[in-house]
N, CA and C of each residue as an Amber inpcrd file, in Angstrom:
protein
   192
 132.2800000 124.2720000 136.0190000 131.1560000 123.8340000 135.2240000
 131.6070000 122.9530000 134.0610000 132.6750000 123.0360000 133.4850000
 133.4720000 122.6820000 132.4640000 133.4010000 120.8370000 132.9580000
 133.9950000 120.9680000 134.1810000 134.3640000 119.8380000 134.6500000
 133.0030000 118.8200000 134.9380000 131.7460000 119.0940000 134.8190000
 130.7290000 118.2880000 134.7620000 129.9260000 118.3060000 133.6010000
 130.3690000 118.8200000 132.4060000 129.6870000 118.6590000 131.0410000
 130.0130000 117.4420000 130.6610000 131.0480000 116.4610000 130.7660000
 131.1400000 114.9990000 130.2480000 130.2110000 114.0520000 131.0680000
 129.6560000 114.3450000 131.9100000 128.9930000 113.6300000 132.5630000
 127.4350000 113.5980000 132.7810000 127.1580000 115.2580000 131.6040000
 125.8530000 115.6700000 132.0510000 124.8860000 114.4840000 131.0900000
 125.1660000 113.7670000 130.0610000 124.1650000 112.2410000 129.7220000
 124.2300000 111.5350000 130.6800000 124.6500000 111.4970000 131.9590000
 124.7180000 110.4460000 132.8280000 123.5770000 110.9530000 134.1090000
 124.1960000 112.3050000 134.2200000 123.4680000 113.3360000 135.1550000
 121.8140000 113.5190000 134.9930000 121.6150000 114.0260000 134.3580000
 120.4760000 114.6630000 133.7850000 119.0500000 113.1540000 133.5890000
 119.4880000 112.1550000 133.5330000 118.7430000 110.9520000 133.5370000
 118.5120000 110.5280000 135.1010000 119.5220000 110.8570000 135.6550000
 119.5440000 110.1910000 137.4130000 118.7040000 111.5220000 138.1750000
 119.2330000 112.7210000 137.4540000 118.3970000 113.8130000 138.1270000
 116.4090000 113.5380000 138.1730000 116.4020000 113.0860000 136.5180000
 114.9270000 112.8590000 136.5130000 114.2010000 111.7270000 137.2030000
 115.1520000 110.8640000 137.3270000 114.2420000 109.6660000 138.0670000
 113.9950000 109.6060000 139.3680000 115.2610000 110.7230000 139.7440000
 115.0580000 111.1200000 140.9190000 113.6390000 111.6820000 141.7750000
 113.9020000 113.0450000 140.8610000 112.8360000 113.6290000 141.0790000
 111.2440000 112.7690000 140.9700000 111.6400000 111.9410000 139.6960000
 109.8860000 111.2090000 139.6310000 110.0300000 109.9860000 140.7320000
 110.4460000 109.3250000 141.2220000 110.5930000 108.5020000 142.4520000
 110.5640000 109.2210000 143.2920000 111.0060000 110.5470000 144.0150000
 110.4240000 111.0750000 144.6480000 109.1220000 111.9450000 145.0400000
 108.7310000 111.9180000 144.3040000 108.0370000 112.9510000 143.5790000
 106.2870000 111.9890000 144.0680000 106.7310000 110.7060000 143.0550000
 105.5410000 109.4050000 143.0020000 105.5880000 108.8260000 144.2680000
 106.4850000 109.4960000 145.3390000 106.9490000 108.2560000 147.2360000
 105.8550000 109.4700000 147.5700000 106.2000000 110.3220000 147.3690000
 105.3210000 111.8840000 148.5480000 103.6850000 112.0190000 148.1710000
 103.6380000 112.3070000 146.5380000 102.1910000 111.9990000 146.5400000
 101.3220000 110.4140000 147.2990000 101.9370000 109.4120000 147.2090000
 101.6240000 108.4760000 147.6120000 101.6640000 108.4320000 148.9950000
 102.5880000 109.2090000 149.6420000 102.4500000 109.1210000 151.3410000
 101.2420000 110.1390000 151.6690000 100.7840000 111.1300000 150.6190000
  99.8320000 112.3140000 151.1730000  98.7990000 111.1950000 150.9830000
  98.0220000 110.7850000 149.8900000  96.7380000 109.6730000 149.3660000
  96.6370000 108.8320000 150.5580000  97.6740000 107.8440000 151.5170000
  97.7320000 106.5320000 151.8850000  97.1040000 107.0970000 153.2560000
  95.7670000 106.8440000 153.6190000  95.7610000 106.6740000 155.3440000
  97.0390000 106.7270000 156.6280000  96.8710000 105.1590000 156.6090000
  97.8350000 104.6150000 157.3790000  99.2670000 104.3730000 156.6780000
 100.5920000 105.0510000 157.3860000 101.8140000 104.2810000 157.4010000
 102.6080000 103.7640000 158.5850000 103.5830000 103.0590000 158.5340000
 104.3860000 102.4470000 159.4870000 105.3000000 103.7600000 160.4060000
 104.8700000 104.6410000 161.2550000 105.5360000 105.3470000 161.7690000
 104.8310000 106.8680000 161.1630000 105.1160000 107.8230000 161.6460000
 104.1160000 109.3350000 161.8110000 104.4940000 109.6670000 160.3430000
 103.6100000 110.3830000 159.6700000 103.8280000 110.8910000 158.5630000
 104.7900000 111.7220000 157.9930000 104.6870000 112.3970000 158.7580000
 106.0490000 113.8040000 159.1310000 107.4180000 113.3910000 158.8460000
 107.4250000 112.2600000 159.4480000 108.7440000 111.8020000 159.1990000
 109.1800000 111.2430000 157.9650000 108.2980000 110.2070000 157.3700000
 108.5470000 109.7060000 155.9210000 108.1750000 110.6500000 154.9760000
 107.6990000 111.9830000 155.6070000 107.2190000 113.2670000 154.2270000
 109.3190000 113.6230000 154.3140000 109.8570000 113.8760000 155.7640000
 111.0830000 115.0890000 155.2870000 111.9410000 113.6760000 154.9190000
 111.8550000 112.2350000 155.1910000 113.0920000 111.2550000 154.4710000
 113.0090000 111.2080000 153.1620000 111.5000000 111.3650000 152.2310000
 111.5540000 111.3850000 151.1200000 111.7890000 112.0990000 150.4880000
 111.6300000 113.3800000 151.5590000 112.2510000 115.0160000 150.5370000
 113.6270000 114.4870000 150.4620000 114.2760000 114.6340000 151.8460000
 115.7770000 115.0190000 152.4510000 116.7090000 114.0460000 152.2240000
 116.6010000 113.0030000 151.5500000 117.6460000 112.0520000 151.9690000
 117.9940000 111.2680000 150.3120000 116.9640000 112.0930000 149.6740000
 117.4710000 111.8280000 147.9710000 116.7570000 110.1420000 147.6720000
 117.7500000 109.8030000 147.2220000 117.2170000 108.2070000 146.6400000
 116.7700000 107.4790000 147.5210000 117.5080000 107.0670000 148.6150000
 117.0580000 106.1860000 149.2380000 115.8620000 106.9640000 150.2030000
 115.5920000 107.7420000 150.4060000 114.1660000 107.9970000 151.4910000
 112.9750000 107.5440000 150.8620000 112.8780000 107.7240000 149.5440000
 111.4360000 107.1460000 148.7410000 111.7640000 105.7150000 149.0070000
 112.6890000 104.8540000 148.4800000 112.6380000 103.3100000 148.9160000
 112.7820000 102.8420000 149.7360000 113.6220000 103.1020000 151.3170000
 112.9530000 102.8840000 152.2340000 111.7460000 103.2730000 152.3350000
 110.5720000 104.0160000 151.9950000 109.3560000 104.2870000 152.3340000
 108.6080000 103.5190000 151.2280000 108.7680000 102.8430000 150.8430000
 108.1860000 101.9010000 149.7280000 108.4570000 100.7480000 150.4080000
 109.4740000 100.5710000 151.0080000 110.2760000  99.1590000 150.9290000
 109.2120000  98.6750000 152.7200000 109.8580000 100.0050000 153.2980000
 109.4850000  99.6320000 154.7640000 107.9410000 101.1240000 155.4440000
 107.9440000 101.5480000 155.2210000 106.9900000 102.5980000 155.7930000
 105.3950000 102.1990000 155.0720000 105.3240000 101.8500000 153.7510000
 103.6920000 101.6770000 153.5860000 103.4630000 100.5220000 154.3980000
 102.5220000 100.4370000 154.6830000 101.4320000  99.5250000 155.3230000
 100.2640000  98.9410000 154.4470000 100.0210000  97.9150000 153.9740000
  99.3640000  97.6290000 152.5660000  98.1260000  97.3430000 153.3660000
């Protein structure tokens, strides 16, 4: 634990944006009708896959 206290100002900022980019990809996939491919799937990439599952699903999965 020792060994990640110099890093926790670095941590603790990436943790939150995390969570709110993910957080703002999932509510937005529940609201949206239609997306590019079954829902199911862009619900567990945005849980499961950390940063990049919300922006691929921004980038490539909405359907505008």
């Amino acid at each position: 634990m020792e060994a990640i206290r110099p890093y926790a100002p670095l941590l603790v900022p990436l943790a939150v944006l995390q969570l709110g980019l993910g957080l703002f990809a999932f509510v937005d996939l529940l609201r949206r009708e239609r997306v590019k491919g079954p829902k199911w799937l862009w619900g567990l990439a945005v849980l499961c896959i950390g940063f990049i599952g919300p922006i691929l699903y921004f980038v490539v999965g909405r359907e505008e």
